[in-house]
N, C-alpha and C positions, 0 to 999 in steps of 0.2 A: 351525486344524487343517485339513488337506487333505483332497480327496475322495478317496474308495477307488481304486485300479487300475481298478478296473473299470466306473468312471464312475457308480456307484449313488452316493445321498445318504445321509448317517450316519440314521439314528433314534431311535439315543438321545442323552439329553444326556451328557456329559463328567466324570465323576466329580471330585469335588476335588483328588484327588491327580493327576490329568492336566491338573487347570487352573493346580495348584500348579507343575507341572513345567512348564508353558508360558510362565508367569511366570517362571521364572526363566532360562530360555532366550531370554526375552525376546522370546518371541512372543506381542503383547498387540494389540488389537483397536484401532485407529485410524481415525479419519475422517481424508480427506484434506481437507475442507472446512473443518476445525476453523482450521488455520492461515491461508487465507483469510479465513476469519470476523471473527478476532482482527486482522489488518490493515485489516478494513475496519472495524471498530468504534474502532479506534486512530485512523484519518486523518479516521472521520467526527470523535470528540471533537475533535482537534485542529484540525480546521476550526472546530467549535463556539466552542472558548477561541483559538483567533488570526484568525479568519475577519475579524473585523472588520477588524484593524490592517493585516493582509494588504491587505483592497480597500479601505481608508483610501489605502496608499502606491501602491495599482496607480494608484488613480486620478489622486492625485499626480504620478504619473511620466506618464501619460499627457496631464496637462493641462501640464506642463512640455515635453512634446515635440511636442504643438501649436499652443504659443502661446507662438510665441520673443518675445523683446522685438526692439525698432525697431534699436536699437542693434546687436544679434548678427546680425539680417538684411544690414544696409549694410556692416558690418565683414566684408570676404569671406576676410581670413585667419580670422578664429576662427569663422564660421559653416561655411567646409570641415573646419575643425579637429575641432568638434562633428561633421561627418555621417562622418567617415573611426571616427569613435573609438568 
C-alpha cells in the first residue's frame, strides 16, 4: 500500500477486506532477496552432489594439458594441431 499525498505514514493497520482486495489485485509483499537466495542455495547443493566429479575431470584435463607425451612433442604436425584447436 502506498504512503499518503502528503508524505505522512499510515497508523493503522489494514483492515481484511483491504488486504483481501490487495490480493487480488495482486499487490502482495515480496523480498527481492528471496530469489537470490533460492539460486544460491541451488548452485551451493549442486556443488555439494557434483563438486567432486566436476574437480575429478578439472584436474584430469589439466594434467593432460601439461604433460604431453614424447611422441606429441617431436611430431610437430599434431603437436600445432593440438595448440591451434
Amino acid at each position: 500500500m502506498a504512503d499518503s499525498s502528503d508524505g505522512q505514514e499510515k497508523t493503522e493497520l489494514p483492515t481484511e477486506k483491504r488486504i483481501k482486495e490487495s490480493r487480488e489485485k495482486g499487490q502482495v509483499a515480496r523480498s527481492k532477496e528471496l530469489g537470490t537466495f533460492a539460486i544460491l542455495i541451488a548452485s551451493g547443493a549442486s556443488f555439494l552432489i557434483m563438486g567432486g566429479s566436476i574437480l575429478e575431470k578439472l584436474l584430469s584435463l589439466i594434467h593432460e594439458a601439461l604433460t604431453p607425451s614424447r611422441d606429441l612433442i617431436f611430431d610437430t604436425d599434431q603437436f600445432l594441431h593440438i595448440c591451434w584447436v
